[in-house]
N, C-alpha and C positions, 0 to 999 in steps of 0.2 A: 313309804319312801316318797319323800317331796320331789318333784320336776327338777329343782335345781339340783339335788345330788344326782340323779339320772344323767343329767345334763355333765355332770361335771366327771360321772362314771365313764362318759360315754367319750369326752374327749380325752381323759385318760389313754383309752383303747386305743383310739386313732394316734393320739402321741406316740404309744407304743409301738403299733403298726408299723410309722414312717420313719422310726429310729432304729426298728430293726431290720429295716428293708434296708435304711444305709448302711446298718452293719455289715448285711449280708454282702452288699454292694461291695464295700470294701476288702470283704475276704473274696470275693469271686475275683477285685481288681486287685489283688495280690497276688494271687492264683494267677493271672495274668498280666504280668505286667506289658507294659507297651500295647495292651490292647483298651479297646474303647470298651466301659462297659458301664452303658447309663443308668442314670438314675430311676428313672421309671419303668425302664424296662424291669428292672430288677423290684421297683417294686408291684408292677403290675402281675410277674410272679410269684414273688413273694404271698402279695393276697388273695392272689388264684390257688395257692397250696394250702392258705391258711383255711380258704373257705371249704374247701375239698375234706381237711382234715376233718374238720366238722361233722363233716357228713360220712365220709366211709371212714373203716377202720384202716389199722396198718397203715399207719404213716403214706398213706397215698399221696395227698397232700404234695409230697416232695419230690416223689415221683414227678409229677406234673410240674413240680418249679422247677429239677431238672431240665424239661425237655424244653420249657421254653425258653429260661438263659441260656442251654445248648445252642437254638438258633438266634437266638441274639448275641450272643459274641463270638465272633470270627475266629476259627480254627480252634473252637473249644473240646472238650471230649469231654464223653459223660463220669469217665473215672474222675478226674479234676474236679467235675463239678459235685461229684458224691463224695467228694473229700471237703468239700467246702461245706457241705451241707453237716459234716462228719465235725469240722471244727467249732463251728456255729454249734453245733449240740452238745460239745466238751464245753463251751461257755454256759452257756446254758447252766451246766449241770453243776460245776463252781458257784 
């Protein structure tokens, strides 16, 4: 494998990453409307569960994006936000 497909493997990943962070984004800012629910928070999440997922089993990962968009958006609950995680995996699986 030449450097340049690496290269181009690689920003692949990171496109996908930041596209699915906003997805997530915008099913958590459905889930909420009228509330604020930024961009980076969601994806600094986002890539804290991906990396976790990595590494332990059982969907842990998600666990942990729960709890930290739980304290990043105001008067959230964690059933909401395991619904959201719930529909992002119906996508997913279409």
């Amino acid at each position: 494998m030449g450097w340049t497909a690496l290269g181009l493997a690689v920003a692949c990943h990171i496109a996908r990453l930041l596209l699915r962070a906003r997805a997530w984004q915008n099913i958590v800012r459905a889930a909420y409307p009228g509330k604020r629910v930024r961009y980076l928070s969601a994806l600094g999440a986002y890539t804290a569960g991906v990396g976790v997922n990595s590494i332990l089993p059982a969907r842990a990962g998600d666990v942990l994006r729960a709890y930290l968009i739980k304290h990043r958006v105001q008067d959230s609950t964690y059933p909401t936000i395991a619904a959201t995680l719930i529909v992002e995996t119906l996508f997913d699986s279409v």
